[in-house]
N, C-alpha and C positions, 0 to 999 in steps of 0.2 A: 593481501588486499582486504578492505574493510567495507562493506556495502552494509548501507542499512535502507530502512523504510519508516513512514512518521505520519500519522497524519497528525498536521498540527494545527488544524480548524486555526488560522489565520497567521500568516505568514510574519504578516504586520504586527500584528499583538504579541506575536510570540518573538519578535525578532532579538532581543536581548538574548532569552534561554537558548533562539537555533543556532547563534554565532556563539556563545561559551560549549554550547553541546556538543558542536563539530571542531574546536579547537581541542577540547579536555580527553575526545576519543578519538582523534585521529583518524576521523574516519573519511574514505576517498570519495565512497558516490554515495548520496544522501536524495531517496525516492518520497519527493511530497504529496502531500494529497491534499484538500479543501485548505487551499491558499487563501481564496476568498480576497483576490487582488486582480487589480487588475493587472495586463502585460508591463504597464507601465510602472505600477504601484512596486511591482518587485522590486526588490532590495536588490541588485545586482551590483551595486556599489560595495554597499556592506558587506558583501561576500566575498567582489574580486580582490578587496582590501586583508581577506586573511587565504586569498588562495584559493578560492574557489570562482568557477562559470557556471551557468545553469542556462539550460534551455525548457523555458517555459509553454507553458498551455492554458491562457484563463482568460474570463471577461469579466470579472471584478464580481461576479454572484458568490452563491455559497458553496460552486464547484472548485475547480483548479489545480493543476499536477506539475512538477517541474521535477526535474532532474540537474541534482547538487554535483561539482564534479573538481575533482584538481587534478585527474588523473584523463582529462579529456574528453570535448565531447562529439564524436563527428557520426556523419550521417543521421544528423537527429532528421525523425517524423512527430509531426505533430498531430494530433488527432488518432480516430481506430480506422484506420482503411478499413471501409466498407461499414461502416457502424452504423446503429439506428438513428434517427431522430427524434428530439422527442419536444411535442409542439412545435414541430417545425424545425426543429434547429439541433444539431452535433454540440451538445454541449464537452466540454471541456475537461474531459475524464482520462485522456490518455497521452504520454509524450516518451518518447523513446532514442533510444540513441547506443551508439556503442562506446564504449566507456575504457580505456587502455583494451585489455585483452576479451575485455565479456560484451554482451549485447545485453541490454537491459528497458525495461518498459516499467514507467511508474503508472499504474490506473487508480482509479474511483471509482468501481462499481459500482451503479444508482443504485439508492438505498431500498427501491420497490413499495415504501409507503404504506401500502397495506393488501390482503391477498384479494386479489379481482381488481386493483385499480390498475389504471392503464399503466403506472408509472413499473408497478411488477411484473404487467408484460415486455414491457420497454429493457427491464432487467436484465428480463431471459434473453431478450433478445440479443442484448447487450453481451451477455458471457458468450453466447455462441458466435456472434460477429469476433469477438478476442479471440476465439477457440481456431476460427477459420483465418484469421490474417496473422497468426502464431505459430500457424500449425509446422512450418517450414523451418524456423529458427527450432522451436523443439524438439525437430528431428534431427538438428543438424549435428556437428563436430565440434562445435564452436559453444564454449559455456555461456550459456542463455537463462535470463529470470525475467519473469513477471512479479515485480512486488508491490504491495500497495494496501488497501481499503478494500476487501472484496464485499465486504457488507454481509458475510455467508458465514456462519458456524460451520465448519466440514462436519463437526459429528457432534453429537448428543454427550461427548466429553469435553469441547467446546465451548458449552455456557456450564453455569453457575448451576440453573436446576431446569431442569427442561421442560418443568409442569409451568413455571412462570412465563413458558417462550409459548407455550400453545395458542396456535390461531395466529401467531403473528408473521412475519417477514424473520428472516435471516436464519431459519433452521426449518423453511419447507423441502417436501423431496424434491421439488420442480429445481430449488434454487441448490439445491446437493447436487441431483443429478447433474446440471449444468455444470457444475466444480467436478465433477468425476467427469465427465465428459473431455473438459480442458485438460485435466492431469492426464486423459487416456491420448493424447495427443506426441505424450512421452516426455511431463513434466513429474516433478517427485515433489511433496508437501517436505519443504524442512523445518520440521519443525523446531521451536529455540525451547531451552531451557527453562524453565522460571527462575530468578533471585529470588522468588520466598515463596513460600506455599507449596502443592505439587501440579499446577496446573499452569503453563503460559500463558494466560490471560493478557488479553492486549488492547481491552478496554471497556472502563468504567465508565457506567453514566456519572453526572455531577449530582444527582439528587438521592436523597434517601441512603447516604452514607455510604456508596458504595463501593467505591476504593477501598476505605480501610475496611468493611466489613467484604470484603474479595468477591464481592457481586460483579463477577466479569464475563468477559466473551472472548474467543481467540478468532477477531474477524478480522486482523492486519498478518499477511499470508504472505509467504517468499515459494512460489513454484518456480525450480527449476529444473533445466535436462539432466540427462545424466553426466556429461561433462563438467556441468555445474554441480551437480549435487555430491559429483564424487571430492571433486575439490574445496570439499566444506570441511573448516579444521574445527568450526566454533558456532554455535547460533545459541541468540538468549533474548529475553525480552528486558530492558532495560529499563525497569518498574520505578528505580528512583527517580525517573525525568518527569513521572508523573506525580510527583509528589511537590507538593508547596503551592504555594500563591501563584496564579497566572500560569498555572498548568494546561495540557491539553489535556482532551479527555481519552485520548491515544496513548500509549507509551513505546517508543521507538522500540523496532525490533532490529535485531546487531545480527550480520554474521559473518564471519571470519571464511577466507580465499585464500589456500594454496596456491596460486596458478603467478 
């Protein structure tokens, strides 16, 4: 079985690349992130037309999660049970569902903005609400993953140079701790491969040449149990999708299921 994760900053713009990209690799459950569509806007046509259903999460802003599926999707939830608000409102970060024999949840952890705005407490708060409405599938028997956007470097091997990240969002301890906290719940970081370089980097901003010059970050994450993690025959980061014209600033992460 073939599960990947993508954020592909618009579902709509990119929809050419995400219908050759899930035909060319065959992959069964495809976790999106920053759709940036609305429930209605999704291509769900264009999908069921090579085979695929998705069960969507969005309100046409800059959030949005779905879950890509030929292999089934039932019991989906929409939304984080129990999650924060933020201005009022559960924005559109999580949809889950069980997928043939796994349970699977695509998120978008808010990006936190910058350190002291509210939107970084909203974060934490955000990873712990996942950590507590998870915690029960990542105990269980059953192979479980949280894939997606976490917005978080787990470590100082993670980005590119770690003097560049000082003072910012995505490599503080608050937002670490929070990612150890989840994983101590009895998820495992699988981490994928790289195709070139030696670090899996899984995404480049578009400015300042950073792609080709390998200015990256490994913030798109696959935690799973150990059910799941034992049945990992394959994980890599899939670096040529980000390459060319009308790229995302993502590059899908792939990983290959035993089960």
């Amino acid at each position: 079985m073939r599960i990947a994760t993508w954020n592909i900053n618009s579902v709509t713009v990119r929809l050419p690349r995400l219908l050759a990209w899930l035909e060319s690799t065959g992959t069964d459950v495809l976790c999106l992130q920053e759709t940036k569509c609305t429930q209605e806007q999704f291509p769900h046509d264009e999908l069921r037309a090579i085979g695929y259903e998705a069960a969507v999460n969005a309100d046409g802003r800059w959030n949005g999660v779905a879950l890509v599926s030929r292999v089934g999707l039932e019991d989906v939830v929409s939304g984080l049970p129990g999650g924060p608000e933020y201005e009022g409102v559960q924005e559109p970060r999580a949809v889950s569902a069980t997928c043939g024999p796994v349970r699977l949840w695509s998120v978008y952890v808010p990006n936190g903005r910058e350190i002291g705005h509210a939107h970084y407490t909203y974060k934490l708060a955000w990873l712990e609400a996942l950590r507590v409405a998870t915690a029960e599938d990542a105990a269980g028997g059953r192979p479980f993953a949280i894939l997606g956007d976490y917005n978080v470097a787990p470590t100082d091997e993670d980005v590119f140079d770690t003097a560049f990240f000082e003072g910012q969002t995505h490599v503080t301890e608050p937002e670490r701790a929070a990612l150890a906290a989840l994983r101590g719940s009895g998820l495992d970081d699988v981490v994928p491969r790289p195709l070139k370089y030696d670090r899996p980097y899984t995404y480049w901003d578009y400015r300042q040449l950073s792609f080709p010059k390998n200015r990256g970050m490994r913030i798109d994450l696959v935690y799973g149990n150990e059910p799941f993690a034992k049945a990992v025959s394959d994980a890599y980061v899939d670096r040529e999708e980000r390459k060319g014209k009308g790229a995302s600033d993502h590059a899908p992460v792939v990983v290959d299921l035993d089960v």
